[in-house]
C-alpha positions, 0 to 999 in steps of 0.5 A: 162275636166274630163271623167265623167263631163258633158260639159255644150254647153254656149250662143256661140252655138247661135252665132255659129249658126248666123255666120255659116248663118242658117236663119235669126237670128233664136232666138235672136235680129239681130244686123244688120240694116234691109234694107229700102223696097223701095231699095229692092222693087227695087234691082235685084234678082240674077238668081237662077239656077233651077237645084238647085231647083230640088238637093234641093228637091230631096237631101231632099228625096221629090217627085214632088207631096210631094214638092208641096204638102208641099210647099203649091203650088196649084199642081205639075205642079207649081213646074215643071214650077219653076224647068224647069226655065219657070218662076223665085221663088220668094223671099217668095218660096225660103225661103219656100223651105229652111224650107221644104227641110232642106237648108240654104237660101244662097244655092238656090243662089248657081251657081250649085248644091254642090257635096254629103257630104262624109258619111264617111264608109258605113259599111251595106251590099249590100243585105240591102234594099236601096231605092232613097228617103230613101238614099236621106233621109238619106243624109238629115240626115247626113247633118244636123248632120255635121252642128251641129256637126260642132256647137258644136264644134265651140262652146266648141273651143270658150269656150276652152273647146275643150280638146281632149277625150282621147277614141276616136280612142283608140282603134284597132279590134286587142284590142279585144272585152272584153278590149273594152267593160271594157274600154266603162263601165269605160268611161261610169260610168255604171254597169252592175247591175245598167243597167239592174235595169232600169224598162224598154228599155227606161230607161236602154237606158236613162241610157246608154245615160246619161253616153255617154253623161257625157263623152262627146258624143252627142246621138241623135235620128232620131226622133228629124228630122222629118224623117222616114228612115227604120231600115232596110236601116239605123240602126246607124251613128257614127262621131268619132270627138275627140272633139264633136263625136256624134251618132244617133240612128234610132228610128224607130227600137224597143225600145228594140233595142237601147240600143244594137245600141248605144253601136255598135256605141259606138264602132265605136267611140272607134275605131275612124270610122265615118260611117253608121251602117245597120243590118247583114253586112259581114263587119268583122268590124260590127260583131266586134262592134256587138260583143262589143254591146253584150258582153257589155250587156251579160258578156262571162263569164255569158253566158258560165254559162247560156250555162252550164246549159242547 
């Protein structure tokens, strides 16, 4: 596949999605037969361990006094009977919960709470405001960004459209910063010119969002999760997959903003990083792709002519 041909996700991304077990058969006809009530009426639950209550609501970055809040209950103290094990959730609760704390059903089953999913690099700083809910949160994210990573990739490899894109991981720090940025515009398909004829930040955002995509990264935006992570503990996340690499933008920063962010991740991309972007890290890495975002965006040679004239 072409880099300036747009892969095209076909109908398996919703089989993709029945097989990996996320809810019930979420928008199409299950094929399964639907169980006689009388023999669920008389079935045994298995025992759910609270513990796992507790990583589920905690991993989704949720207060005590928010879960229950969310979860409709009369107050918190029914959730802390449900998560001390003094009384068992029921059927309707767990599937309740699976919504409002961004979980499979099939985890709360689960004999133990599963181990963090690795993040990949972290590159922001220590100095760089973290907080337990907005890490939880940002966990929650990165979560939900594997699973559907992990789908479209199921997806195009089912199709055979999984061929290999040549740029990812094409590139080393040694390359240097303008051979990066001429192979990014190349892949991309966008000028310069063509950027910064774009009337507004979102537009020329849009832009660089469509070429990103033309060449086969998916780019999202925290938005699209219904969270709220500040900028200053999380400004990017790049997965540097050579079949579906994906990058999400925080969308709490300022328009203006993501442009440059899309670009730096972009770059992690190139160097084939999977990992956390913040603001003003010491990391060599970081200043290398903020460098990339820059120079992509402001020419050298443009700048050193703005530099003589002043």
């Amino acid at each position: 596949m072409g880099a300036g041909v747009k892969r095209q996700l076909p109908d398996s991304v919703a089989r993709a999605q029945h097989r990996l077990g996320q809810a019930d058969c979420p928008g199409y006809a299950c094929s399964r037969p639907r169980p006689d009530p009388k023999t669920m009426q008389n079935a045994t639950m298995p025992q759910i361990n609270p513990q796992i209550l507790v990583w589920a609501r905690e991993s989704a970055g949720l207060s005590v006094e928010e879960a229950a809040k969310k979860l409709g209950l009369s107050g918190r103290e029914r959730l802390e009977a449900l998560e001390a094990g003094e009384r068992p959730p029921s059927r309707r609760q767990l599937v309740n919960m699976s919504g409002k704390y961004r979980r499979p059903l099939l985890t709360f089953y689960l004999p133990e709470p599963p181990r963090q999913r690795d993040r990949g690099q972290d590159f922001r700083s220590l100095s760089e405001r973290r907080t337990p809910t907005s890490e939880a949160l940002l966990d929650a994210l990165l979560r939900d960004i594997q699973s559907r990573q992990r789908l479209v990739r199921a997806a195009l490899e089912e199709t055979e459209e999984d061929e290999p894109l040549p740029f990812v991981g094409s590139a080393r720090m040694s390359s240097g910063v303008e051979a990066i940025v001429t192979s990014i515009r190349e892949i991309l398909g966008v000028s310069l010119d063509e950027f910064r004829a774009q009337k507004t930040a979102t537009e020329a955002f849009a832009t660089l969002r469509a070429g990103a995509e033309r060449a086969g990264v998916f780019v999202g935006n925290l938005g699209t999760h219904h969270t709220n992570i500040d900028v200053s503990s999380f400004r990017g996340f790049a997965l540097a997959d050579n079949i579906a690499p994906f990058v999400v933008i925080n969308e709490t920063n300022s328009r203006a903003a993501w442009s440059f962010t899309l670009l730096h991740e972009l770059a992690h991309i190139w160097l084939g990083q999977t990992g956390v972007s913040g603001y003003d890290s010491e990391a060599a890495v970081e200043r290398f792709c903020d460098s990339i975002a820059a120079s992509f965006l402001l020419p050298s040679r443009e700048l050193e002519l703005r530099r003589n004239r002043f």
